[in-house]
PDBQT receptor file of N, H, CA, C and O in Angstrom, charges set to zero:
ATOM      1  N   UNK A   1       6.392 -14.273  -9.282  1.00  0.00    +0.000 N 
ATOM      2  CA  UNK A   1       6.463 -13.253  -8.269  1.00  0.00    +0.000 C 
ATOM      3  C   UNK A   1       7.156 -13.868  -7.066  1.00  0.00    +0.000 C 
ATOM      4  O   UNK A   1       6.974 -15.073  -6.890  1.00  0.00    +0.000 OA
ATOM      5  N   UNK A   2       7.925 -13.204  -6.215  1.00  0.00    +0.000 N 
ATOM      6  H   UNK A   2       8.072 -12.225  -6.358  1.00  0.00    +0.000 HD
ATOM      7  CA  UNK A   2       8.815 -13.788  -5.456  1.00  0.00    +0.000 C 
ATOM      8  C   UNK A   2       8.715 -12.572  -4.107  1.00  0.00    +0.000 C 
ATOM      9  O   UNK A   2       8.827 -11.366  -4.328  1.00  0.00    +0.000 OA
ATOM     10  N   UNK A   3       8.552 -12.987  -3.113  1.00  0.00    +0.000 N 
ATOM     11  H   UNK A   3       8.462 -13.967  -2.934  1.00  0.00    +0.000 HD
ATOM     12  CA  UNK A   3       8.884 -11.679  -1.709  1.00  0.00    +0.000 C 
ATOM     13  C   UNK A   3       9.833 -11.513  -1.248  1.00  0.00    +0.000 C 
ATOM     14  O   UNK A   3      10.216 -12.592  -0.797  1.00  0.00    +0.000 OA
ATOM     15  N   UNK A   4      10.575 -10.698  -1.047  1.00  0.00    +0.000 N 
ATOM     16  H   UNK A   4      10.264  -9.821  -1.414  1.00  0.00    +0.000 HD
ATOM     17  CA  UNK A   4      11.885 -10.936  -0.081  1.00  0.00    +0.000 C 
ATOM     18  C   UNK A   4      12.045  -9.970   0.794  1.00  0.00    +0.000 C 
ATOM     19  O   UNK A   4      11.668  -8.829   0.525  1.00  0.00    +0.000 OA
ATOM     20  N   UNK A   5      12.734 -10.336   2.188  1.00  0.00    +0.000 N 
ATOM     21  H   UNK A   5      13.041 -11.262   2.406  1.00  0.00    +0.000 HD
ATOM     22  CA  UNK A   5      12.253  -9.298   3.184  1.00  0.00    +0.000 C 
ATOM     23  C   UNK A   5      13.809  -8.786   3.271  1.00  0.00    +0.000 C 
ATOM     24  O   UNK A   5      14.647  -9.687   3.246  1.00  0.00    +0.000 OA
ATOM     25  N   UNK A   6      14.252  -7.533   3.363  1.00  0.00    +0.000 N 
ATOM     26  H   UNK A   6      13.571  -6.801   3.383  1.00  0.00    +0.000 HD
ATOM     27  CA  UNK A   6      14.717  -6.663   3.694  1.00  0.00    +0.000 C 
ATOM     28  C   UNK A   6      14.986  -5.920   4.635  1.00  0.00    +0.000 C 
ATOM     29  O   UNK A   6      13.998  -5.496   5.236  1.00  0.00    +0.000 OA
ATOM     30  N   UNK A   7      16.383  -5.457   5.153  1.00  0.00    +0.000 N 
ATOM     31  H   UNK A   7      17.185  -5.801   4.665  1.00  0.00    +0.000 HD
ATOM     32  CA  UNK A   7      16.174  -4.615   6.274  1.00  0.00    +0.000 C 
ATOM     33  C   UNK A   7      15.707  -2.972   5.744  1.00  0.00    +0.000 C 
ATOM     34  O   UNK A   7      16.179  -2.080   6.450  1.00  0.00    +0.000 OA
ATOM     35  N   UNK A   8      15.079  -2.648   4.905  1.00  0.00    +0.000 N 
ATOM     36  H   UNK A   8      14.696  -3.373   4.331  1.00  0.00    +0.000 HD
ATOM     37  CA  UNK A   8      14.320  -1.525   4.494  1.00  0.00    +0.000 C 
ATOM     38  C   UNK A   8      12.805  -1.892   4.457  1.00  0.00    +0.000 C 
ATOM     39  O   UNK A   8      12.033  -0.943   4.594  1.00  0.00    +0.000 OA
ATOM     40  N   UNK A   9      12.198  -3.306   4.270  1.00  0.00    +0.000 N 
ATOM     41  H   UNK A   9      12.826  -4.076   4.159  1.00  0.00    +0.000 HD
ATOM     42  CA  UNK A   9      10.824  -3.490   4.319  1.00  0.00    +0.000 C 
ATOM     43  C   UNK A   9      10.761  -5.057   3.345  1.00  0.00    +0.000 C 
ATOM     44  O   UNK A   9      11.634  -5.925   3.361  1.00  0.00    +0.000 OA
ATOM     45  N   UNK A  10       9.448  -5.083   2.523  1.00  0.00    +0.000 N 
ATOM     46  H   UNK A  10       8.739  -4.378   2.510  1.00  0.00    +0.000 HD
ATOM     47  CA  UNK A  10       9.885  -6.252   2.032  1.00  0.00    +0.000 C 
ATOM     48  C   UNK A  10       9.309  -5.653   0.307  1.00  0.00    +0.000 C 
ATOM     49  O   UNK A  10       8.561  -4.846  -0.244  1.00  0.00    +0.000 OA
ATOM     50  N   UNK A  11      10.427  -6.880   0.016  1.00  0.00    +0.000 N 
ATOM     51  H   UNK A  11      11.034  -7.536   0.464  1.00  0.00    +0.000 HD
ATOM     52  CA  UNK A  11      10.284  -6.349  -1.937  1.00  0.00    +0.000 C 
ATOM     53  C   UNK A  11       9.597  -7.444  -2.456  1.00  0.00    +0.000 C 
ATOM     54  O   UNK A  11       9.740  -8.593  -2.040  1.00  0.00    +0.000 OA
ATOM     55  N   UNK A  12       8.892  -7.124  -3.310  1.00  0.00    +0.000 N 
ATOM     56  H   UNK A  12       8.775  -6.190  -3.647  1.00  0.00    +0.000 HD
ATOM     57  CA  UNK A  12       7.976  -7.826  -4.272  1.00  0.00    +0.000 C 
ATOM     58  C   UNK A  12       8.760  -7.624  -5.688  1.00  0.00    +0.000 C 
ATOM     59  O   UNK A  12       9.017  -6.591  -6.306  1.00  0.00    +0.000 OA
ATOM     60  N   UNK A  13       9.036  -8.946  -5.962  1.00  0.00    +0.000 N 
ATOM     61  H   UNK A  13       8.827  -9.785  -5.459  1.00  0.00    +0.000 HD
ATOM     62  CA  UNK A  13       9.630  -9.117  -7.564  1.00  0.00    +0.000 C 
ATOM     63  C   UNK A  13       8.852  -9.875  -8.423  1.00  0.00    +0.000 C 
ATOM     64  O   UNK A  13       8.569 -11.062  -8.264  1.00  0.00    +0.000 OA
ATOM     65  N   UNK A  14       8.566  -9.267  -9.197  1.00  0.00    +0.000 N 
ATOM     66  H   UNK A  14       8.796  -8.303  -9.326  1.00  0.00    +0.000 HD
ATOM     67  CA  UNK A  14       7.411  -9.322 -10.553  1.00  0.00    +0.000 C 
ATOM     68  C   UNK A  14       8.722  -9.586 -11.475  1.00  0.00    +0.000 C 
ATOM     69  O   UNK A  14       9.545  -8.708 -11.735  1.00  0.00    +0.000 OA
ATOM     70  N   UNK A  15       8.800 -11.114 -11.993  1.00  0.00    +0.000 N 
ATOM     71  H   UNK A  15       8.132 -11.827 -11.783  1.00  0.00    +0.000 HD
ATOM     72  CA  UNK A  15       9.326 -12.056 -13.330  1.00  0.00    +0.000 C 
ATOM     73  C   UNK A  15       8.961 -11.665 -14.713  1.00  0.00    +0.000 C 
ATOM     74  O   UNK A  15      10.186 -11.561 -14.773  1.00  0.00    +0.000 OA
ATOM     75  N   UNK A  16       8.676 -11.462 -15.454  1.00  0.00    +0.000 N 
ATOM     76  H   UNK A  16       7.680 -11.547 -15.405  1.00  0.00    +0.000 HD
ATOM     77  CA  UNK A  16       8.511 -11.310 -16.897  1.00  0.00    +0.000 C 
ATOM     78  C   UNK A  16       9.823 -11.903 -17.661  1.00  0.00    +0.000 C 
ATOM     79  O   UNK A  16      11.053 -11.861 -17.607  1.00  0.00    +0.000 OA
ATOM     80  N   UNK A  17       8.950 -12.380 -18.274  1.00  0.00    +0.000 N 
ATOM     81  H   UNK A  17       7.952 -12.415 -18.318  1.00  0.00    +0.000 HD
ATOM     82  CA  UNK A  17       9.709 -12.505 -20.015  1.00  0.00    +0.000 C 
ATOM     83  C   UNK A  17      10.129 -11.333 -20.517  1.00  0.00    +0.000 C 
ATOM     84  O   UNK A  17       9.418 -10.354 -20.291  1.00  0.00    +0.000 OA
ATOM     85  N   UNK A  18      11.440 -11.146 -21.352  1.00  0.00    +0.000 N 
ATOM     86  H   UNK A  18      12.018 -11.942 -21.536  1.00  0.00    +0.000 HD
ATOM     87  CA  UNK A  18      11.923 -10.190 -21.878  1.00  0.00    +0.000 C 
ATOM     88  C   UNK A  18      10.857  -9.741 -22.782  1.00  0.00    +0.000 C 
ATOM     89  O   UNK A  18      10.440  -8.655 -22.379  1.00  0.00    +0.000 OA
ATOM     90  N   UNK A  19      10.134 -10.205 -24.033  1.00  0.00    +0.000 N 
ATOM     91  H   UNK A  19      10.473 -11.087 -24.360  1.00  0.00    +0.000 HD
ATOM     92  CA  UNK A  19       9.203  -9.573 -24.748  1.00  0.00    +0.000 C 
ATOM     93  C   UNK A  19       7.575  -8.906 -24.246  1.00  0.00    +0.000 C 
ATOM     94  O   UNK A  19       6.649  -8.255 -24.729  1.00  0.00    +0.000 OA
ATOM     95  N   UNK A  20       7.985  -9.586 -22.919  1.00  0.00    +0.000 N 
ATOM     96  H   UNK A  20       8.737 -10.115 -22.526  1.00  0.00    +0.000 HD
ATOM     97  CA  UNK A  20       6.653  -9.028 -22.078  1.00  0.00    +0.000 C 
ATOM     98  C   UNK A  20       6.896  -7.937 -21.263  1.00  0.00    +0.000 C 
ATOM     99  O   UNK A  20       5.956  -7.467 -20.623  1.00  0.00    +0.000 OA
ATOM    100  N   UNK A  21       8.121  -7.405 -21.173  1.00  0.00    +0.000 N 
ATOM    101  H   UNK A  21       8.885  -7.787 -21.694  1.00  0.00    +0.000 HD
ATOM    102  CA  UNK A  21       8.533  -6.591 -20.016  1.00  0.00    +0.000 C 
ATOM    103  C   UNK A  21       7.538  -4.779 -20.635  1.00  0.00    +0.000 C 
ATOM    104  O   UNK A  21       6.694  -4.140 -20.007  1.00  0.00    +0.000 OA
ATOM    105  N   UNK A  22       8.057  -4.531 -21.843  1.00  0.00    +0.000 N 
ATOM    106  H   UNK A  22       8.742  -5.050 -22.353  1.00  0.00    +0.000 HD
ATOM    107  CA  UNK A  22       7.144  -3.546 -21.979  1.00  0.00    +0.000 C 
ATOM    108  C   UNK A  22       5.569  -3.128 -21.827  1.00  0.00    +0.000 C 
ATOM    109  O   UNK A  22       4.985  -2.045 -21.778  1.00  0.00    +0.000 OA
ATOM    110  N   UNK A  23       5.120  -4.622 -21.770  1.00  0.00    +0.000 N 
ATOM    111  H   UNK A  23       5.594  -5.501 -21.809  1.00  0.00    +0.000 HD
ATOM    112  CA  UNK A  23       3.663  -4.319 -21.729  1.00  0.00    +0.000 C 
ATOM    113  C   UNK A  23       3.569  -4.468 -19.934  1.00  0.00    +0.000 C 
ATOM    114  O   UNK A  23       2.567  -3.853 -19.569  1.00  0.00    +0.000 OA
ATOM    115  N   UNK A  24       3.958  -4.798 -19.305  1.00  0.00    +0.000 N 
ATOM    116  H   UNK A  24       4.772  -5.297 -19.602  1.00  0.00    +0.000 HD
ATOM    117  CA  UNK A  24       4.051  -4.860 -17.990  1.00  0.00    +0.000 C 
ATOM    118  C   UNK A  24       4.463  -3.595 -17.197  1.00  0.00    +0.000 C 
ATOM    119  O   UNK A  24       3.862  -3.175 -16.208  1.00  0.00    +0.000 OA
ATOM    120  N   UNK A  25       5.433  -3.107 -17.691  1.00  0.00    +0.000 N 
ATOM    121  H   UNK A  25       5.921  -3.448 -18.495  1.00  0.00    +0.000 HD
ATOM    122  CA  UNK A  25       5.423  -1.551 -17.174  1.00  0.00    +0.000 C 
ATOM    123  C   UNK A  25       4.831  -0.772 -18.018  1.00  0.00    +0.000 C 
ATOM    124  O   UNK A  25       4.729   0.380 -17.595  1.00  0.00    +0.000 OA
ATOM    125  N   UNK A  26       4.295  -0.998 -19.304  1.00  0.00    +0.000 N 
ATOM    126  H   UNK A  26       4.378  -1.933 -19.647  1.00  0.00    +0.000 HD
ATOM    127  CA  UNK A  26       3.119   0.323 -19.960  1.00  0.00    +0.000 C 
ATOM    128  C   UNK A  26       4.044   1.461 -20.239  1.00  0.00    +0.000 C 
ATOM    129  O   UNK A  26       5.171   1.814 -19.892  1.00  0.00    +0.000 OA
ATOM    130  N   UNK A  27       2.841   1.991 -21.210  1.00  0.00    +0.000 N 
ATOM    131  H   UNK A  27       1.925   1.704 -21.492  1.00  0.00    +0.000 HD
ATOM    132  CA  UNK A  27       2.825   3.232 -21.884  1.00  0.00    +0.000 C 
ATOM    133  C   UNK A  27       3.671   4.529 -20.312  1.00  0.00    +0.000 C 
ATOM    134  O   UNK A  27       3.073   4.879 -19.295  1.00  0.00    +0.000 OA
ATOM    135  N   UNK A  28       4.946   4.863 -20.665  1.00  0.00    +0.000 N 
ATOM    136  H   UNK A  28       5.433   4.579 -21.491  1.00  0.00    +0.000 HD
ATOM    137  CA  UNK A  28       5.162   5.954 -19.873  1.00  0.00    +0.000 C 
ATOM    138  C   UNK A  28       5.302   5.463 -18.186  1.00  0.00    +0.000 C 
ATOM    139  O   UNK A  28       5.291   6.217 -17.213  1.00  0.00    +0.000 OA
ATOM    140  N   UNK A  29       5.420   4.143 -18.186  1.00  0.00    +0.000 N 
ATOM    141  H   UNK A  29       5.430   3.530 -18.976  1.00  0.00    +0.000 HD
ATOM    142  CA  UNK A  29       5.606   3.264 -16.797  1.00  0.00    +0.000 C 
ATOM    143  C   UNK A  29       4.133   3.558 -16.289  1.00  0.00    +0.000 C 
ATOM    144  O   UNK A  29       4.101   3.286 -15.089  1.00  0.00    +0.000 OA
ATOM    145  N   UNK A  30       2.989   3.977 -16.707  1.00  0.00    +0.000 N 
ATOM    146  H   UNK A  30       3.016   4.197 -17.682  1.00  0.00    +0.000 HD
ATOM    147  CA  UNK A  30       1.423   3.897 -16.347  1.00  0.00    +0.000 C 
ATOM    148  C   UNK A  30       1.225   2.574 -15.403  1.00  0.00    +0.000 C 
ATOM    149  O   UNK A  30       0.926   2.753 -14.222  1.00  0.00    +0.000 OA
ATOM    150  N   UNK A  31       1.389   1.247 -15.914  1.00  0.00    +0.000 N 
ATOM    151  H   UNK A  31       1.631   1.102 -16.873  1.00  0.00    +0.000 HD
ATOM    152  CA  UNK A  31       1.056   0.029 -15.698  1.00  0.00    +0.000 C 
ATOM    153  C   UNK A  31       1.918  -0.464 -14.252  1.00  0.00    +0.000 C 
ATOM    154  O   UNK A  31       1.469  -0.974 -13.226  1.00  0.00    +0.000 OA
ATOM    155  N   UNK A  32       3.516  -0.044 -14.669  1.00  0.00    +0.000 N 
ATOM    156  H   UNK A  32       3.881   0.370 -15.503  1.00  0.00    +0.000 HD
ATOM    157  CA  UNK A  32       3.931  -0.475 -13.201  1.00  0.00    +0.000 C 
ATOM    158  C   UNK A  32       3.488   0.766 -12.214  1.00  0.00    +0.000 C 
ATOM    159  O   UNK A  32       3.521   0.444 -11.027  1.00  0.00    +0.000 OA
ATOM    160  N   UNK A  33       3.318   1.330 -12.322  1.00  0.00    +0.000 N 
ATOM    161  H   UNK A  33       3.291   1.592 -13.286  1.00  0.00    +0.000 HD
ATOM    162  CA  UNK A  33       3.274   2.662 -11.768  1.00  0.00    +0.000 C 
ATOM    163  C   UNK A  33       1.360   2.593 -10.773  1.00  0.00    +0.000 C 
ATOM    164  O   UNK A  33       1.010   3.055  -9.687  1.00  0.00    +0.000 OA
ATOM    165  N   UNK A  34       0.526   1.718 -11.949  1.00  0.00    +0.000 N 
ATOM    166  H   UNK A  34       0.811   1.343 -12.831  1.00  0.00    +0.000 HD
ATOM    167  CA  UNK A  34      -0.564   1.302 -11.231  1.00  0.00    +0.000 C 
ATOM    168  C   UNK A  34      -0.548  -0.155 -10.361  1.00  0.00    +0.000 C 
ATOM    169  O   UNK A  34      -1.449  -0.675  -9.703  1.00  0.00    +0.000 OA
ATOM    170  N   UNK A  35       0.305  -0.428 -10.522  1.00  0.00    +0.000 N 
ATOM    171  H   UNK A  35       1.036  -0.005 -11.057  1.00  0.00    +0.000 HD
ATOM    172  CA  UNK A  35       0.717  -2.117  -9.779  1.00  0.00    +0.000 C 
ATOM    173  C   UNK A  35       1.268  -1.680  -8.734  1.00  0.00    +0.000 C 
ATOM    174  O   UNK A  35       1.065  -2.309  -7.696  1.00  0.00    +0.000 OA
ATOM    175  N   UNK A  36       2.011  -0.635  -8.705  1.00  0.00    +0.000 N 
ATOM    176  H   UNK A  36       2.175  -0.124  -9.548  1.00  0.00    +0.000 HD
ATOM    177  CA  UNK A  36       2.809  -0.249  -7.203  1.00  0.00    +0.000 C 
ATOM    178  C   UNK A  36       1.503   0.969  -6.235  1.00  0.00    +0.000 C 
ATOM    179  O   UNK A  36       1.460   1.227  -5.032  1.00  0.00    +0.000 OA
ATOM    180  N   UNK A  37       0.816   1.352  -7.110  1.00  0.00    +0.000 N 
ATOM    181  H   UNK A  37       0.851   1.143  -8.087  1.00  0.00    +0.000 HD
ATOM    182  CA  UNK A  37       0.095   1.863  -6.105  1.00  0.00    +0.000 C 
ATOM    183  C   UNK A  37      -1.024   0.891  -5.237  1.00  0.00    +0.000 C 
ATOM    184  O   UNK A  37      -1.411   1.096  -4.087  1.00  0.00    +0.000 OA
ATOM    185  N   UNK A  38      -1.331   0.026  -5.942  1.00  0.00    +0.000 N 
ATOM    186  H   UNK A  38      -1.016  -0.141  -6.877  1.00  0.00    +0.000 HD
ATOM    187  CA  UNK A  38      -2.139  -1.129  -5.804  1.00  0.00    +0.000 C 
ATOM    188  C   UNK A  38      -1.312  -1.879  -4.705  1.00  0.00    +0.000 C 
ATOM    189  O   UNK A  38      -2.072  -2.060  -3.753  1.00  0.00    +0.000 OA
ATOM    190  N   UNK A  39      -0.310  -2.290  -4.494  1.00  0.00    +0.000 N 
ATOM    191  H   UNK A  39       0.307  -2.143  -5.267  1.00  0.00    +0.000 HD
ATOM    192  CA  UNK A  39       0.220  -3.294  -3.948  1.00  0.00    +0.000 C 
ATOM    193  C   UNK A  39       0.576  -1.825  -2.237  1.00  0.00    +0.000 C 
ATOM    194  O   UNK A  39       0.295  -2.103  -1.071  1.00  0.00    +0.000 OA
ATOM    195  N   UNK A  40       1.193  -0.476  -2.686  1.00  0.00    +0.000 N 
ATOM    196  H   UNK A  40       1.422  -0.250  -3.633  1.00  0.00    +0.000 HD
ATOM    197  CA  UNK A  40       0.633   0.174  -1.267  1.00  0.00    +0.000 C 
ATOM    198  C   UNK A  40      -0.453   0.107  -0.983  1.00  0.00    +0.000 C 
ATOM    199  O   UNK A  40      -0.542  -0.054   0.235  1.00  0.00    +0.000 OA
ATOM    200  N   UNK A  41      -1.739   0.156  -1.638  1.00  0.00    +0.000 N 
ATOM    201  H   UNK A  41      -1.667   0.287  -2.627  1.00  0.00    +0.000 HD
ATOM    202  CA  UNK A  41      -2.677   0.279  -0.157  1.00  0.00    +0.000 C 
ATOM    203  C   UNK A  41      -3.456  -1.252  -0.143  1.00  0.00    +0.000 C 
ATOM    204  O   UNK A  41      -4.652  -1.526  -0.044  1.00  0.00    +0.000 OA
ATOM    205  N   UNK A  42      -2.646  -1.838  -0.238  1.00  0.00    +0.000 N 
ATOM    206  H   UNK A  42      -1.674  -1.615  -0.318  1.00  0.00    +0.000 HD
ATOM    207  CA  UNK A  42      -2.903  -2.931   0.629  1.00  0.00    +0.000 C 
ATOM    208  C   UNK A  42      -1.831  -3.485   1.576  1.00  0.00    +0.000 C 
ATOM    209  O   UNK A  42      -1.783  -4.275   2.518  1.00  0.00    +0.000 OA
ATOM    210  N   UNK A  43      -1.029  -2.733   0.913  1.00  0.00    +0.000 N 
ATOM    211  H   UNK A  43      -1.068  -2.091   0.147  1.00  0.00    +0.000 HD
ATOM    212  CA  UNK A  43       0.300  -2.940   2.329  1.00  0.00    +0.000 C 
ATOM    213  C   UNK A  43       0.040  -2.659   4.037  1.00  0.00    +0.000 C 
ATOM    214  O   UNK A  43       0.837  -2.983   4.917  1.00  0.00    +0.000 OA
ATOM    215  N   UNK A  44      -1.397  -1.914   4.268  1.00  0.00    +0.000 N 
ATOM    216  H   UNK A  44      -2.045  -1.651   3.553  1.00  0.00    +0.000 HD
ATOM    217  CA  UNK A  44      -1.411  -1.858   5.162  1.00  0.00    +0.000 C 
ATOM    218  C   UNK A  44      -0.278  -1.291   6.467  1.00  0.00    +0.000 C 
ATOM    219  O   UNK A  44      -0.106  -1.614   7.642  1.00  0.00    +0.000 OA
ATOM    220  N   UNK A  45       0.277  -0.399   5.640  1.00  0.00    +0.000 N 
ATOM    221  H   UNK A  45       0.138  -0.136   4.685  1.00  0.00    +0.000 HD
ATOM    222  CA  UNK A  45       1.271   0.400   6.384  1.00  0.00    +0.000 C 
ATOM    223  C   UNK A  45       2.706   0.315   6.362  1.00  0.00    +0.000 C 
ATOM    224  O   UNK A  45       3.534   1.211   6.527  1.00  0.00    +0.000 OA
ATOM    225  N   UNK A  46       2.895  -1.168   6.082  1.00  0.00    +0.000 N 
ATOM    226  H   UNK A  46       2.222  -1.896   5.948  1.00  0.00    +0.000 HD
ATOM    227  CA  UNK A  46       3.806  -1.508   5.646  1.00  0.00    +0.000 C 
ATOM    228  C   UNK A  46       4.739  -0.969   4.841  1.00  0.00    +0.000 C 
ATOM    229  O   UNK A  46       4.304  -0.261   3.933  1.00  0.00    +0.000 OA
ATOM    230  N   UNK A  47       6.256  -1.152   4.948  1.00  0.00    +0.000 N 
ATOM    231  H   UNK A  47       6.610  -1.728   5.686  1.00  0.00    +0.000 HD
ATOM    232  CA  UNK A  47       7.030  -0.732   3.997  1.00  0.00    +0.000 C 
ATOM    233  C   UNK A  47       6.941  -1.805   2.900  1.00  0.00    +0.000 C 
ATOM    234  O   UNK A  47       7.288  -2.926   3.274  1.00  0.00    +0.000 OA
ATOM    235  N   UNK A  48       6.492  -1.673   1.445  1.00  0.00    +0.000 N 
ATOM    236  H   UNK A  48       6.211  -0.763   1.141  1.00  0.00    +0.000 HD
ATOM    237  CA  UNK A  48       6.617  -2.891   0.448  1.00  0.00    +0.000 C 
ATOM    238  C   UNK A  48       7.333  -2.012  -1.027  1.00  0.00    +0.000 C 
ATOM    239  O   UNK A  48       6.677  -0.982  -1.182  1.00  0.00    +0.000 OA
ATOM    240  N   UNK A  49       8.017  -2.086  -1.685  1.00  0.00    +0.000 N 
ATOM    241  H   UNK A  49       8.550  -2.923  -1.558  1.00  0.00    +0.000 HD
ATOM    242  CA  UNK A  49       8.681  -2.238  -2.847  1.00  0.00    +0.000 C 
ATOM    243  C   UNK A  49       8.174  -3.307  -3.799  1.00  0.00    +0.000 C 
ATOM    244  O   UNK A  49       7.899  -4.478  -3.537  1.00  0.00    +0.000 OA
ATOM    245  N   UNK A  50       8.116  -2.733  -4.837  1.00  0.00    +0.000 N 
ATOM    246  H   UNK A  50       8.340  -1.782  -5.050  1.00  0.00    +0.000 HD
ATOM    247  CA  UNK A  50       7.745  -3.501  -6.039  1.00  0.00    +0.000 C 
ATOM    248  C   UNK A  50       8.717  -3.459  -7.359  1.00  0.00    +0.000 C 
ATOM    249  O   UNK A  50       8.841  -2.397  -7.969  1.00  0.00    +0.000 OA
ATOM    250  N   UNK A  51       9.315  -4.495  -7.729  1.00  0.00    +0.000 N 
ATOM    251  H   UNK A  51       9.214  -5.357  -7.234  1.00  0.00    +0.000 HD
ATOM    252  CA  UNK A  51      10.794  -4.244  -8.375  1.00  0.00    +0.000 C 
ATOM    253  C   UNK A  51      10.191  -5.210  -9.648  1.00  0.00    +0.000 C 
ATOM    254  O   UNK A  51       9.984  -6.413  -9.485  1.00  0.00    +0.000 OA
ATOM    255  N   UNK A  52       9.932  -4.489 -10.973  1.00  0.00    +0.000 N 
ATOM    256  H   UNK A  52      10.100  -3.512 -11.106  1.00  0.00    +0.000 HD
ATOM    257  CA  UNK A  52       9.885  -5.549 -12.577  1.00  0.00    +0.000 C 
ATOM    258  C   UNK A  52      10.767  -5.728 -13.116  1.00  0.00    +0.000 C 
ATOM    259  O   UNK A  52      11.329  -4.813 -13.718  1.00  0.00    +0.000 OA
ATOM    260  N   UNK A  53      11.467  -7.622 -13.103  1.00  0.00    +0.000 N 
ATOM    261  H   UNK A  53      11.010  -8.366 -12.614  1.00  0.00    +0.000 HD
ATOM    262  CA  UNK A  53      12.648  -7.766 -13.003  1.00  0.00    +0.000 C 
ATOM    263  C   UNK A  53      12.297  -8.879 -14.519  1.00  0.00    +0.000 C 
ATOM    264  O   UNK A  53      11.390  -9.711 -14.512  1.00  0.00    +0.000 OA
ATOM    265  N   UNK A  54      13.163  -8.657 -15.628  1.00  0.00    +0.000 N 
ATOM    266  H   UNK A  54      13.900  -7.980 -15.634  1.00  0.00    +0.000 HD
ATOM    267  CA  UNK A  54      13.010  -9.600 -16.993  1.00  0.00    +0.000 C 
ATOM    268  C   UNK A  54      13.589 -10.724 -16.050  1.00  0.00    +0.000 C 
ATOM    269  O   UNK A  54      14.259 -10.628 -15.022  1.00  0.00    +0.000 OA
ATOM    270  N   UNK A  55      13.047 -11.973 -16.830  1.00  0.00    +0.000 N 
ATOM    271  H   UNK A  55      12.502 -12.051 -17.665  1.00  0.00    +0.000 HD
ATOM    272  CA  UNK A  55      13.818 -13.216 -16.535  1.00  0.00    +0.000 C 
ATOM    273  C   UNK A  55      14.988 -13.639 -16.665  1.00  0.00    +0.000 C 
ATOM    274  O   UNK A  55      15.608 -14.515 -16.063  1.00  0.00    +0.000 OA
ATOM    275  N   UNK A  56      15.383 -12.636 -17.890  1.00  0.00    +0.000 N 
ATOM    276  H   UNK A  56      14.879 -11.924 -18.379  1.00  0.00    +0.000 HD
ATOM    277  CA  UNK A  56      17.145 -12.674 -18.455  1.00  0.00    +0.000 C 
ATOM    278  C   UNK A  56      17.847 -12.209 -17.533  1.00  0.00    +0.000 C 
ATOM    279  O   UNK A  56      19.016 -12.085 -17.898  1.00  0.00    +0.000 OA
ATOM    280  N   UNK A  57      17.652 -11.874 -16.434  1.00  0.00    +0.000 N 
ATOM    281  H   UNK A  57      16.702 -11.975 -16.138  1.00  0.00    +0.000 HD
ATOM    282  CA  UNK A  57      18.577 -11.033 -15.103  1.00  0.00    +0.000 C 
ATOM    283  C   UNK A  57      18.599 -11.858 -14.293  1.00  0.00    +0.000 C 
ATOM    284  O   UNK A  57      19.695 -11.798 -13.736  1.00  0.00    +0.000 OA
ATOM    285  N   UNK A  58      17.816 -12.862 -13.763  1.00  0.00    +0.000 N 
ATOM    286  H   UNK A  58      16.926 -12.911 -14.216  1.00  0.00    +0.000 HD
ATOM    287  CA  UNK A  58      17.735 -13.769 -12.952  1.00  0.00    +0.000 C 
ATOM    288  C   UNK A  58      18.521 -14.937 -12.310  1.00  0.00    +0.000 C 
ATOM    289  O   UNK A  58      17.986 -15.648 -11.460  1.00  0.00    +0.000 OA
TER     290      UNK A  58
């Protein structure tokens, strides 16, 4: 996982392995979809982005 700040807010990049990438965003994107709501409310108001990036892109 890596942060990077932005002039839009700051992004959170979630690494995976290519054979792991499906189970990480889930059934119907469920999984990233519960990781990004999770990571807003603790953002605390904040602008934060959450981006699931395979390692093969890197």
């Amino acid at each position: 996982m890596a942060s990077i700040d932005s002039s839009r807010g700051e992004v959170l990049e979630v690494r995976v392995h290519p054979e792991d990438l499906g189970r990480v965003i889930g059934r119907s994107g469920r999984t990233a979809k519960a990781l990004r709501t999770l990571v807003t409310a603790l953002a605390d108001g904040r602008r934060v982005r959450v981006d699931v990036v395979d390692t093969d892109e890197a």
